[in-house]
VOKOL-774905 format. One record per atom (N, C-alpha, C, O, CB): z, y, x. Coordinates in pm, whole numbers, plus 50000, padded with zeros to 5 digits. Each point is the difference from the previous one (the first is absolute). Glycine has a CB too. Layout:
BEGIN
ZYX/...
This chain:
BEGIN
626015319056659/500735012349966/499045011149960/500195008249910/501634985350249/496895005349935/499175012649901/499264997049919/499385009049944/500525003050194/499914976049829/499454994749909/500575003249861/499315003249904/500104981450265/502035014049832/500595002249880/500155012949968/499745002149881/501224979450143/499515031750064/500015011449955/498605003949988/499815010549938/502384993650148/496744989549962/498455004149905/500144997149875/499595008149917/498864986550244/502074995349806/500344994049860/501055009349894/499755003549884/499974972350256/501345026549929/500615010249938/499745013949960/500395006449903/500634980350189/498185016750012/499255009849979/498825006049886/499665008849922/501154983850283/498914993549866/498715003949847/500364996649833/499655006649902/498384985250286/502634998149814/501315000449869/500245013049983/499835004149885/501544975550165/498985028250033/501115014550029/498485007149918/500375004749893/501794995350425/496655001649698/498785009750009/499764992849830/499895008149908/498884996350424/501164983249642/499634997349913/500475008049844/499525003849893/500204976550287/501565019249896/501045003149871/499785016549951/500175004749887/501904976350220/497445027150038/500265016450021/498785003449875/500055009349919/500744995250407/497774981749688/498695006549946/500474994949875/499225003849913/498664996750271/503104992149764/499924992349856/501235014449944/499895005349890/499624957650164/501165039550009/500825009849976/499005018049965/500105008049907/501954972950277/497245018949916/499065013249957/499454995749904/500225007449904/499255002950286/499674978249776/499224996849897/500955002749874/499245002549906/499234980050235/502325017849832/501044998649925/500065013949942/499405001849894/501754979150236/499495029349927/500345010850015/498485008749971/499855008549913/502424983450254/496635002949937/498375005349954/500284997549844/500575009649950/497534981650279/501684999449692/499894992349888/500965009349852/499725002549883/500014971550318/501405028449885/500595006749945/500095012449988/500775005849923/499794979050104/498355022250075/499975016849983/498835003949963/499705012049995/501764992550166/497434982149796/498925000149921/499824990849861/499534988849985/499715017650242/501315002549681/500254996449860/498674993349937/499095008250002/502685011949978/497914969949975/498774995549899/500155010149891/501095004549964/498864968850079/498835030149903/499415008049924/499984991149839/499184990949985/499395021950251/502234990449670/500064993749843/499515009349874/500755009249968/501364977650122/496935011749852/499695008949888/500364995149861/499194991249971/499025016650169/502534993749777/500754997349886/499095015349872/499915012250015/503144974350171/496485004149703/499605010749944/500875004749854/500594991849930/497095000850199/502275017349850/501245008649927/499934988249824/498964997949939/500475038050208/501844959249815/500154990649909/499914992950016/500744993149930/499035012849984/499284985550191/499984988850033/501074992350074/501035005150045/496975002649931/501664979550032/501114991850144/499234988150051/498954994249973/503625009749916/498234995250180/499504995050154/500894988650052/501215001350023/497995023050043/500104964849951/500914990850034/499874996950175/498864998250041/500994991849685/501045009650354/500194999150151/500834985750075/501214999050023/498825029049936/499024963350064/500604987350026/500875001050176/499815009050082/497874977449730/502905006150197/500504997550154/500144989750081/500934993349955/499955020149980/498684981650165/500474986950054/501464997050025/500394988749973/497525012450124/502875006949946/501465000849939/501005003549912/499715009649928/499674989350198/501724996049858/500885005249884/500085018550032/500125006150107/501594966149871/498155033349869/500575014550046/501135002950000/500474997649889/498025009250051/502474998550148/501525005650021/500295012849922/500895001149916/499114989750319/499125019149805/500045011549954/498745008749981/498984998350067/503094998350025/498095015849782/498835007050020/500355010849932/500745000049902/497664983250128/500745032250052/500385011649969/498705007549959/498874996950039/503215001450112/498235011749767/498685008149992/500685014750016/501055002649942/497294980349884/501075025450247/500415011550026/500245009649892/501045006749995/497964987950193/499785006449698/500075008849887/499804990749884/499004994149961/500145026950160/502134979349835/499774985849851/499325008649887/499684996149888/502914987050134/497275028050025/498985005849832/498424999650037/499175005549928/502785016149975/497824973550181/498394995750020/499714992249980/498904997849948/500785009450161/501714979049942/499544985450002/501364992149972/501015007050010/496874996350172/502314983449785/501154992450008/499364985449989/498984996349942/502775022349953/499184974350180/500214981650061/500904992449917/501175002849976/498725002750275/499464984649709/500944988249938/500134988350062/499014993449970/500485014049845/501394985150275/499764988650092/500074989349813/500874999649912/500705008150448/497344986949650/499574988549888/500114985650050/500244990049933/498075026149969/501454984950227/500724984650067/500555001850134/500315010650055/497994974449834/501755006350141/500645001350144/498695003950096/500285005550106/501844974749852/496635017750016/498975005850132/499045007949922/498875003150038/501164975950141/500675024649681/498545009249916/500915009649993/501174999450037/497034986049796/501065025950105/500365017549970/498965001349912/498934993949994/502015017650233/499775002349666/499065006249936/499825008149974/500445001949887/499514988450080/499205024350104/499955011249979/499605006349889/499274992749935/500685004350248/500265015649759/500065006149915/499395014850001/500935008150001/500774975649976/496965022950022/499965012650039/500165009449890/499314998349899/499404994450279/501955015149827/501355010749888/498985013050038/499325005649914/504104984050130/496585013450065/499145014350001/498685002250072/499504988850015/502665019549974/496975001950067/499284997750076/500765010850123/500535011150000/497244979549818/501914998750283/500725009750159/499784990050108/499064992149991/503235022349904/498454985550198/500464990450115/501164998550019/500885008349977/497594995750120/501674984449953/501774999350019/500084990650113/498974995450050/501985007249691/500424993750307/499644986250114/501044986949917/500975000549924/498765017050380/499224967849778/501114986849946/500234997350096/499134998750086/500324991149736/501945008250202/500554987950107/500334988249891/500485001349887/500825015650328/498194968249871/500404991849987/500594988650095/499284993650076/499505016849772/502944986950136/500004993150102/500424987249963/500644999249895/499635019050237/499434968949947/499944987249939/501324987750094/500305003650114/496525003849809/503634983550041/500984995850053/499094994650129/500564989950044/501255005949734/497075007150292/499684995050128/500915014450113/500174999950122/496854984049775/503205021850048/500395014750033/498785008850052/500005007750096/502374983649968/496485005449839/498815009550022/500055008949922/500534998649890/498184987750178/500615027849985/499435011649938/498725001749893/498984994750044/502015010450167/498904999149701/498975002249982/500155011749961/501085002649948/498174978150029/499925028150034/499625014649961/498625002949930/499014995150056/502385010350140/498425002249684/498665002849949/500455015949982/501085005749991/497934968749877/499435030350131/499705012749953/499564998249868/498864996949964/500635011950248/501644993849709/499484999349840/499135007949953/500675010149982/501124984049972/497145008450013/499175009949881/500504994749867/500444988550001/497175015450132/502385003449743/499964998349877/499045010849962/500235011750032/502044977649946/496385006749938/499005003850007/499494998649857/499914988949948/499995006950296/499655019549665/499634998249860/498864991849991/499155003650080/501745017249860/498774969649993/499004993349981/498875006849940/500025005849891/501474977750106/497115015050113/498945004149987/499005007649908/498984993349983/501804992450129/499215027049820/499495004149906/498814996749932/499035002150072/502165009850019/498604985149831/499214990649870/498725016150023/500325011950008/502304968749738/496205014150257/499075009049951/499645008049870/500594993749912/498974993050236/499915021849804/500045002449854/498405004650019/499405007650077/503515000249834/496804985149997/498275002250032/499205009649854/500094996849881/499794973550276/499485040049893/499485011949874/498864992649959/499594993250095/501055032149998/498734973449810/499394993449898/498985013449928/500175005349890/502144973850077/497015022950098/498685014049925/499444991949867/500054987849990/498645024850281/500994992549671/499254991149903/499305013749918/500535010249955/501324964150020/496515020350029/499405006849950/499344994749897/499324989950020/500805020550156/500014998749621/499164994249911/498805007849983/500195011049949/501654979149947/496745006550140/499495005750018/498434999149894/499264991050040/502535008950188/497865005149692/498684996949908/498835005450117/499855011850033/501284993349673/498054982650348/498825004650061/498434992949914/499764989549940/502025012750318/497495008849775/497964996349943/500564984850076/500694998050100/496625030449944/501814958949824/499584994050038/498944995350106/499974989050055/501145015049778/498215004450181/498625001050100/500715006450164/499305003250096/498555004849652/503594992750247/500135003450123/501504993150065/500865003750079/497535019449856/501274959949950/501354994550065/499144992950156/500724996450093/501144995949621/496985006950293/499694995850158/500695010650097/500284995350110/497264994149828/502705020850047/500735005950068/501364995950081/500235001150120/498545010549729/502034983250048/501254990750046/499544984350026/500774990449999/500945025549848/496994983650172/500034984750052/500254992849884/500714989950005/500185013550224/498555000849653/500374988549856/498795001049955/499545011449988/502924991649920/496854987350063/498555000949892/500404997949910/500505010349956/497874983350138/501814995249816/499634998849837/501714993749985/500514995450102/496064997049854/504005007649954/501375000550013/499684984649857/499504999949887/501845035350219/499144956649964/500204985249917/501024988450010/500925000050082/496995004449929/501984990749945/501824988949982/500394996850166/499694991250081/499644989549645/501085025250274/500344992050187/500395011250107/499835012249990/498054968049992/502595013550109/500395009950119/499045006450108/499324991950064/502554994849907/498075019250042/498825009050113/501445002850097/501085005149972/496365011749848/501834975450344/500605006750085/498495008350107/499234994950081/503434985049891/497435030549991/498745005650111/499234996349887/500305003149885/500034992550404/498424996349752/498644997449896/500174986249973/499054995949933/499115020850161/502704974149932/500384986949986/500364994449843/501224999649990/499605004950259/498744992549666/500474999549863/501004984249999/499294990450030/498175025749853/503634981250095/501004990850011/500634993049767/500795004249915/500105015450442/498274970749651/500594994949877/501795002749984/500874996050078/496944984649939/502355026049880/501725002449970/500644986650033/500834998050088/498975019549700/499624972650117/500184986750008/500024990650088/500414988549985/499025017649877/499975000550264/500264989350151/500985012550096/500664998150102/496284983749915/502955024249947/501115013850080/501204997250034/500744995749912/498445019749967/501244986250234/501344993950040/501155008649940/501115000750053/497894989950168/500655015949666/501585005149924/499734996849897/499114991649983/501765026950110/499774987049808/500744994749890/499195007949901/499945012250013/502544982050086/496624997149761/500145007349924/500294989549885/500054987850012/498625032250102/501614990949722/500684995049908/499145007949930/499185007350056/503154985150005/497885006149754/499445008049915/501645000749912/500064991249914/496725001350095/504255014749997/501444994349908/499075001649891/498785001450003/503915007250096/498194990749792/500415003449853/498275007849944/499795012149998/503674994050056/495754985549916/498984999649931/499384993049884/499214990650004/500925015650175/500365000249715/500004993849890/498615001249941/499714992049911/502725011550067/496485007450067/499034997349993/498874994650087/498775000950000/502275011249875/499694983150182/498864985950105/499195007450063/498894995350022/500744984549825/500625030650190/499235008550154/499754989250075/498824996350000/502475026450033/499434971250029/500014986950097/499875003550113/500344992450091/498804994049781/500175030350161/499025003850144/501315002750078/501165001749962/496205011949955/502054986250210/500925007550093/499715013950012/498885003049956/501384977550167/500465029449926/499975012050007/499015003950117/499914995050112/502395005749781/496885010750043/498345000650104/501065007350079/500905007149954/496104996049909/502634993050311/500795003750100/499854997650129/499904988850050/501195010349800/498915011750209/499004997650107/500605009650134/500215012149994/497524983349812/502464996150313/500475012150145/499054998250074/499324990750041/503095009049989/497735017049984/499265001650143/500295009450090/500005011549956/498434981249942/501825005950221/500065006550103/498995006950115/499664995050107/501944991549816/498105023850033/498755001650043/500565011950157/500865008749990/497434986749700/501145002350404/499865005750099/499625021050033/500105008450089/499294960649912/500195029749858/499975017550007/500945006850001/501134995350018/497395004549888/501205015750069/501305004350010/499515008349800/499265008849958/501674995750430/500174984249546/499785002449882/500305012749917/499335004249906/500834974450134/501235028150023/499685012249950/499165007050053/499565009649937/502114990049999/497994998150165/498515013549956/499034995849899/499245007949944/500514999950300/500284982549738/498874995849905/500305005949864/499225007849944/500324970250180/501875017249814/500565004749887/499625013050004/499165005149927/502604980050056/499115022350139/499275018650014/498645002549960/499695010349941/501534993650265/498074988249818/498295003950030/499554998249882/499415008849937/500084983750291/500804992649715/499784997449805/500415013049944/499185006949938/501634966250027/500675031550056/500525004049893/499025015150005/499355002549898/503424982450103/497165022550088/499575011350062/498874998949899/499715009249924/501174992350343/498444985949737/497855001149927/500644992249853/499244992849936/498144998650343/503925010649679/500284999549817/499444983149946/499574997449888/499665035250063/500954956150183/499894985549965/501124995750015/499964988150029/498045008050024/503125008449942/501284994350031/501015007249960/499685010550055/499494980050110/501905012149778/500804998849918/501384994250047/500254988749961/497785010949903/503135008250235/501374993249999/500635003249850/499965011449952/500444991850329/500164986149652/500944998349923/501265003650031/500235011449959/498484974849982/502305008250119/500725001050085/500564998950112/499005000550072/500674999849796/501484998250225/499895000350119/501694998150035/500665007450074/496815007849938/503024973249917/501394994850049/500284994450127/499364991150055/500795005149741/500785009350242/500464993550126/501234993149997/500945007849984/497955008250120/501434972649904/500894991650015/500794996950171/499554996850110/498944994949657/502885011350176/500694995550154/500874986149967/500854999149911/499545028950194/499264963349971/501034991549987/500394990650112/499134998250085/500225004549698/501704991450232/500174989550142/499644991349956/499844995149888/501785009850230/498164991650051/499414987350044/500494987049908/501184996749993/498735014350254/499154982849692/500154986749947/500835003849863/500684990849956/499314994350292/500065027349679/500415003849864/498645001349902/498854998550042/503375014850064/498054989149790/498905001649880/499365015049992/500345006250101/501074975649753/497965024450079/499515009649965/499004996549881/499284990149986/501245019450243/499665001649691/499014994049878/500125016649904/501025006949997/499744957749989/497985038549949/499325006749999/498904999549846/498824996749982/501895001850301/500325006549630/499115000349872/498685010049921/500285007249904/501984983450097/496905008950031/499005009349942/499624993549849/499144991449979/499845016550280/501824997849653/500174991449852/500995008549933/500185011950027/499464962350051/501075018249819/501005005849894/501114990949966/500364989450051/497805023149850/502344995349986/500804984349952/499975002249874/499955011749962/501774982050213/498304996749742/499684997149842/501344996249964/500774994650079/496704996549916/502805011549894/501645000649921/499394987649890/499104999949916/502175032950092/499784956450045/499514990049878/501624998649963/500995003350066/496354980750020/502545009949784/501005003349929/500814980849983/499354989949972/499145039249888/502834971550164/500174985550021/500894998849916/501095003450048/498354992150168/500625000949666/500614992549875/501254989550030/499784990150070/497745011649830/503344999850065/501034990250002/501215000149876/500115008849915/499324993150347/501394986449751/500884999349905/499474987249867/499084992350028/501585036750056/500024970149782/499854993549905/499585009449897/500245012050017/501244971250063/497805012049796/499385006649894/501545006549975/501124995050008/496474988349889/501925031050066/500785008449927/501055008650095/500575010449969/499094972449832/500445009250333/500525007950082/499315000750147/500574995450099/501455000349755/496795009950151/498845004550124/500355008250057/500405010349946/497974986149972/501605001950211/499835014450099/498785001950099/499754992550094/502745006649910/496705013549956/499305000850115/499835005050117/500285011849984/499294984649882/500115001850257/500545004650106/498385005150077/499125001249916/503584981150085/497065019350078/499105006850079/499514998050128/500425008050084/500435003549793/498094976850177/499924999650126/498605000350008/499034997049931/503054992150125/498265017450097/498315005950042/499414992450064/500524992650083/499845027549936/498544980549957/498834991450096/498895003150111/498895003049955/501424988749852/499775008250269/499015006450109/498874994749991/499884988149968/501615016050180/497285005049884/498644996949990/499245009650124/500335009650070/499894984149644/498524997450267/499445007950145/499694995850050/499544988949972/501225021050061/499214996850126/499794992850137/501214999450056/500525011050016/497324996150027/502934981150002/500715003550047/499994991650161/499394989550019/501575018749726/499704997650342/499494995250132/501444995250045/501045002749940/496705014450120/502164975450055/501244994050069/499595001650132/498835002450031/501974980449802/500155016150249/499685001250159/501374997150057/501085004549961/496945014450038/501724972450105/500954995250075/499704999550142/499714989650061/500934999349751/499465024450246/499515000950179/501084994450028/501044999449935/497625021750134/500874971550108/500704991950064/499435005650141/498795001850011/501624977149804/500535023950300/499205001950097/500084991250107/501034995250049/499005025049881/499074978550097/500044989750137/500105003850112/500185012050022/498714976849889/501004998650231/500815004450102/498425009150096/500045007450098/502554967249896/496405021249937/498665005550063/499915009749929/498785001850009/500014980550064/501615026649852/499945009949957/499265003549902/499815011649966/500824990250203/498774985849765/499155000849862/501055001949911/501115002150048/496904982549996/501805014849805/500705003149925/499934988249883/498955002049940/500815023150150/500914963549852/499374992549946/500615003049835/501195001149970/498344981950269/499415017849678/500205004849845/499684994049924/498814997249985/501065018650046/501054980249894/499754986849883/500065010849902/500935007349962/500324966750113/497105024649882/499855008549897/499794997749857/498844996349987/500555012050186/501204992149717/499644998149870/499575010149935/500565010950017/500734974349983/497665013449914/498965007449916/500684990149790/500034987849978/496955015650328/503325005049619/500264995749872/499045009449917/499635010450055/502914981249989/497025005549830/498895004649904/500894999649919/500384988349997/497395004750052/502945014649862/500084993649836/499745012849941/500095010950057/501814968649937/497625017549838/499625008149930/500314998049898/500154987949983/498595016250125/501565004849759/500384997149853/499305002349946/499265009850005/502324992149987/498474984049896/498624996349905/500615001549893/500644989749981/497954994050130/501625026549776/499985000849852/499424993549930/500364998549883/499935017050143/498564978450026/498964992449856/500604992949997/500274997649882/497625003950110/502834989250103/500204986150034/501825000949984/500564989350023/496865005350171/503165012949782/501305005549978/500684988149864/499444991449932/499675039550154/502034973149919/500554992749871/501205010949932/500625006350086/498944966050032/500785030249760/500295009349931/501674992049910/500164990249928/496625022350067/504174998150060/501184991750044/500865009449936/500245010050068/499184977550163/501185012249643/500715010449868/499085017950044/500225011050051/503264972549936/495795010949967/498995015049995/499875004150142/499845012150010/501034998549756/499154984050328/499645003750171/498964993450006/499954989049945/502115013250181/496745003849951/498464992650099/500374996950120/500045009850075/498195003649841/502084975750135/500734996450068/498654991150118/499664988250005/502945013049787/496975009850280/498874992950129/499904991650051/501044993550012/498895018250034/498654982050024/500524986950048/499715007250085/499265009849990/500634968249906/500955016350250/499765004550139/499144991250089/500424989650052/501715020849925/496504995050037/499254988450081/500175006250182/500135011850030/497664980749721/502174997150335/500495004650116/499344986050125/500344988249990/502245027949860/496794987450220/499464994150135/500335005350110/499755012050006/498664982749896/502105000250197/500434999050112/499544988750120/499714988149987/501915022749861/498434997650273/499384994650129/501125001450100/500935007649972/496574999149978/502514985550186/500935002450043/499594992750158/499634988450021/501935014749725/498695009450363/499404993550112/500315006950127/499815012049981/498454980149874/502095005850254/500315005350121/499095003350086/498984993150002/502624996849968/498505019950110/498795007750137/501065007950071/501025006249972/496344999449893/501804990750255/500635013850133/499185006450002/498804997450012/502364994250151/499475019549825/499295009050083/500475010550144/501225001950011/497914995349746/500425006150295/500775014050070/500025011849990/499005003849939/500844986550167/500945019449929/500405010549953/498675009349971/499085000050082/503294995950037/497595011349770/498735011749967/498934987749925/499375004449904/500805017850356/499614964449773/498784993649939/500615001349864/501145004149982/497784978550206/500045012749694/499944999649897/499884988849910/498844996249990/500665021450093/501364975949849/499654989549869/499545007349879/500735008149945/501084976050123/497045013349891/499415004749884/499954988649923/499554989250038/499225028850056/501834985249762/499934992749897/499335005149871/500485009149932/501364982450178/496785000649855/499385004349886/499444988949905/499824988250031/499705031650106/500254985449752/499674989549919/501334994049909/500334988549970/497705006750217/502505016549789/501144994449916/499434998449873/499984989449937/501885021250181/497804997249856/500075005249827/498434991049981/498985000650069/502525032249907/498724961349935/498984988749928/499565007649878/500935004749935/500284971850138/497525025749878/499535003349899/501245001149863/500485010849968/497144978550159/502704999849814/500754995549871/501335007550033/500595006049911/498264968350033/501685025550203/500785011050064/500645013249926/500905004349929/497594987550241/500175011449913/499615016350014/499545004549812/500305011449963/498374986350368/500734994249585/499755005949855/501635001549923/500475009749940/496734976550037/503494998550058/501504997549939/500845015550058/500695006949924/499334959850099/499765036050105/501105009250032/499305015949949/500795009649996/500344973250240/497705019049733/499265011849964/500895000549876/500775009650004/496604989050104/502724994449792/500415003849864/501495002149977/500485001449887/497584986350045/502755012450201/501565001750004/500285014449957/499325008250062/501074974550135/500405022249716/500425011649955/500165009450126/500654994450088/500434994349704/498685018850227/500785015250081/499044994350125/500335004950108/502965002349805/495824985550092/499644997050162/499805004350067/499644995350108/499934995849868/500615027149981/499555011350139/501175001550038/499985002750120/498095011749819/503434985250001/501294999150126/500474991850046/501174999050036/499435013049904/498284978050072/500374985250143/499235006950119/498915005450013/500904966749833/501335024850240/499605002850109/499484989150054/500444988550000/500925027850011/497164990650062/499184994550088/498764990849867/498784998950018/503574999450242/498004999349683/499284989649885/499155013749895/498815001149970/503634973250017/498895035549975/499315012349930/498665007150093/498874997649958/503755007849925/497484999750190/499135008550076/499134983650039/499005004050059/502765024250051/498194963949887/498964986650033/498895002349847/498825003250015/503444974350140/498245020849731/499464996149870/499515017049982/499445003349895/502344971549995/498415032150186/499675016749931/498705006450062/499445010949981/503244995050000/496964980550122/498365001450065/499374991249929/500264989049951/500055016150285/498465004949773/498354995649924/499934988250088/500134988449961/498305036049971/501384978850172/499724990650158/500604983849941/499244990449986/501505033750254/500294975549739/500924991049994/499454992149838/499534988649994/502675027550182/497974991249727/499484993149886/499014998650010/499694988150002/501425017049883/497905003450126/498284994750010/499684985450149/498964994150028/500195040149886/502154964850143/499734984750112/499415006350108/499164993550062/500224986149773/500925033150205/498855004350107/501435003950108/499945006250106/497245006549726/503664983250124/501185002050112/501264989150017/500554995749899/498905029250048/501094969950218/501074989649929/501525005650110/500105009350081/497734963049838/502695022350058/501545001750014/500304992950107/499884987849992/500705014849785/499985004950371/500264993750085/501185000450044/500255012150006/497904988950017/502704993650012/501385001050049/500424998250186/500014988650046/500305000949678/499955021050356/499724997350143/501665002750009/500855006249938/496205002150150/502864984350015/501754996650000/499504999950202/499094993850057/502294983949621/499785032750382/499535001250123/501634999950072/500895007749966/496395006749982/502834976350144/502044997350024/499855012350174/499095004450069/501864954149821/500595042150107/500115012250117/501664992350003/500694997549900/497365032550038/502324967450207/500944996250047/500905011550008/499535009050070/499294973250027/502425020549849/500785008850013/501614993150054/500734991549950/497555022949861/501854995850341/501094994350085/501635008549892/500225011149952/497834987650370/502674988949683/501675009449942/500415006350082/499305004450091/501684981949789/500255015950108/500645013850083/500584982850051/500204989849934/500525045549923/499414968150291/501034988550091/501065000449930/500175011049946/499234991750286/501574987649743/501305003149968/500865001750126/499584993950099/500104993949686/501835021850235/500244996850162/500904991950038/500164997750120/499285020949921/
C-alpha cells in the first residue's frame, strides 16, 4: 500500500515538472531574425494546426506543407509567432524583421601627379620598367597573377602597359607636400571617387575624338557621329574584406590617336586608336597608397603631343605644358589611396 502511493506520487510530481516545463517553455519565446524582403523557411517535427502573427505588416506565414512554413519579412520591427501543431504544442518566437546589412561605400583619392625623375626614390620606385614593383621587388607582367592584354593594336605595340604598385610605408603626403613645396612635383589633379563596395569607378584623364560613321547605299548616305575616348583611362573595383583591407582590382588603359596611320573616309582623317592595357588586383589598407607609373611609353607620349587643343585635356594638357615632362626629366604618377566610408544605418 505505500509502495504504490510512492508510485502515484511521483507520477503525480512528474507530471507537475513536465507541466511547468511547458508553461517555462512557453513564457520564454525563441528568438527568430527574418531580414526585410527576404524569407525564411521554418521546418517542424509535427503537422502545423495553426499560426498567428501579431502585426501582419512586418511579417506574414504560408503553411507550404503540412510540417513546413514560410515567412515573409514586409517591414522592419518586431512582432510575435505562435505556432501551434496537432501534438497540441506551443510554439512561440520573438520575431525581428531586420533591414539587411549596409553595403560599404569606399572613397577612392586619386592623385595625378608630375614628379623630378631624380626623386621617384622617394616613393620607393627607382627606374620605372615593364613590370610590377611591389616595394623594391620588380615582378615580370607576364608571370603576375593578374591579367594582362594589349586589345585592338593594329600597330603591333605587342608591350604590356609599363606598370608598376607600390605601397610604401611613409606617410606619402608629406612627401608630395615637401616635393611640391622645393618645385619637383607638380599635382595635376586630385579626383575623388565614391563608390560601393564591389561596384566600378572609372576615371578619364583624356578626351573624346568625333569620328564620323558612314552608312546607307551610294546616293543615299548618312553620316552620323560617334566619339571616341582617349587617354588614360582607369578602372577600379574596391571590395572590402572581412579583415578590413580593401581589395582593388585595378585597371590601367593607354590609348592614343595616330593621324599618320589614320585612314581618310569621304574627306574625314579618320585616327587609328592605339591602346595598351594592364590589369591587376592589391590590398591595401586604409590611407596606404597604390602608385601607378609608367604609363605613357615614348611613341605614347609624341602621338598624344600632336593632338589638336591639347592644353584643354584635362590632366594630359597641364602634363605636355612642362619642360620637365618633354625634356624626360619628369614622369607621371597616379596614387590611388581607398578610405572606408560607413552608410547611414537604414532603421
Amino acid at each position: 500500500m505505500y509502495y504504490h502511493q510512492v508510485v502515484v506520487m511521483r507520477r503525480y510530481l512528474i507530471a507537475i515538472m513536465l507541466a511547468a516545463a511547458q508553461v517555462f517553455a512557453a513564457s520564454a519565446p525563441d528568438h527568430l531574425t527574418v531580414y526585410l524582403g527576404q524569407s525564411h523557411v521554418m521546418d517542424f517535427d509535427a503537422a502545423i494546426r495553426r499560426v498567428s502573427i501579431a502585426n501582419t505588416d512586418i511579417a506574414d506565414a504560408s503553411v507550404t506543407s503540412s510540417t513546413q512554413m514560410l515567412l515573409n519579412g514586409k517591414a522592419a520591427g518586431v512582432t510575435s509567432l505562435v505556432v501551434w501543431d496537432e501534438q497540441d504544442r506551443v510554439h512561440q518566437f520573438r520575431l525581428t524583421v531586420q533591414a539587411e546589412r549596409c553595403r560599404h561605400q569606399v572613397m577612392l583619392q586619386v592623385r595625378f601627379v608630375e614628379v623630378n625623375k631624380n626623386n621617384l626614390k622617394e616613393f620607393g620606385v627607382d627606374a620605372l620598367k615593364n613590370g610590377l614593383h611591389v616595394g623594391s621587388e620588380l615582378v615580370d607582367m607576364a608571370s603576375f597573377a593578374g591579367k594582362v592584354s594589349a586589345p585592338s593594336d593594329p600597330l603591333g605595340l605587342g608591350e604590356a602597359v609599363d606598370f608598376f604598385v607600390n605601397i610604401p610605408t611613409q606617410n606619402v603626403s608629406a612627401i608630395i607636400k615637401a616635393l611640391e613645396e622645393k618645385n619637383l612635383l607638380t599635382v595635376l589633379a586630385k579626383p575623388n571617387l565614391c563608390v560601393m563596395d564591389g561596384t566600378e569607378a572609372s576615371f578619364l584623364a583624356g578626351g573624346r575624338f568625333p569620328v564620323p560613321i558612314v552608312s546607307g547605299s551610294a546616293g543615299m548616305q548618312t553620316v552620323t557621329i560617334q566619339f571616341e575616348e582617349y587617354g588614360i583611362k582607369l578602372f577600379f573595383t574596391p571590395t572590402v574584406l572581412d579583415s578590413g583591407l580593401v581589395n582593388i582590382k585595378v585597371t590601367a588603359e593607354v590609348s592614343s590617336l595616330d593621324f599618320e596611320n589614320g585612314v581618310l573616309l569621304s574627306g574625314f582623317r579618320i585616327p587609328n586608336i592605339n591602346a595598351r592595357r594592364a590589369e591587376s588586383r592589391v590590398e591595401l589598407r586604409e590611407n596606404q597608397y597604390l602608385i601607378i607609373g609608367g604609363l605613357m611609353s615614348n611613341e605614347t607620349a609624341k602621338t598624344i603631343s600632336k593632338i589638336p587643343l591639347l592644353g584643354s585635356i584635362p590632366v594630359l594638357g597641364k602634363l605636355f605644358s612642362s619642360h620637365r615632362y618633354v625634356n624626360k626629366e619628369s614622369e607621371l604618377l597616379i596614387m590611388v589611396s581607398p578610405q572606408i566610408v560607413e552608410a547611414m544605418q537604414l532603421p
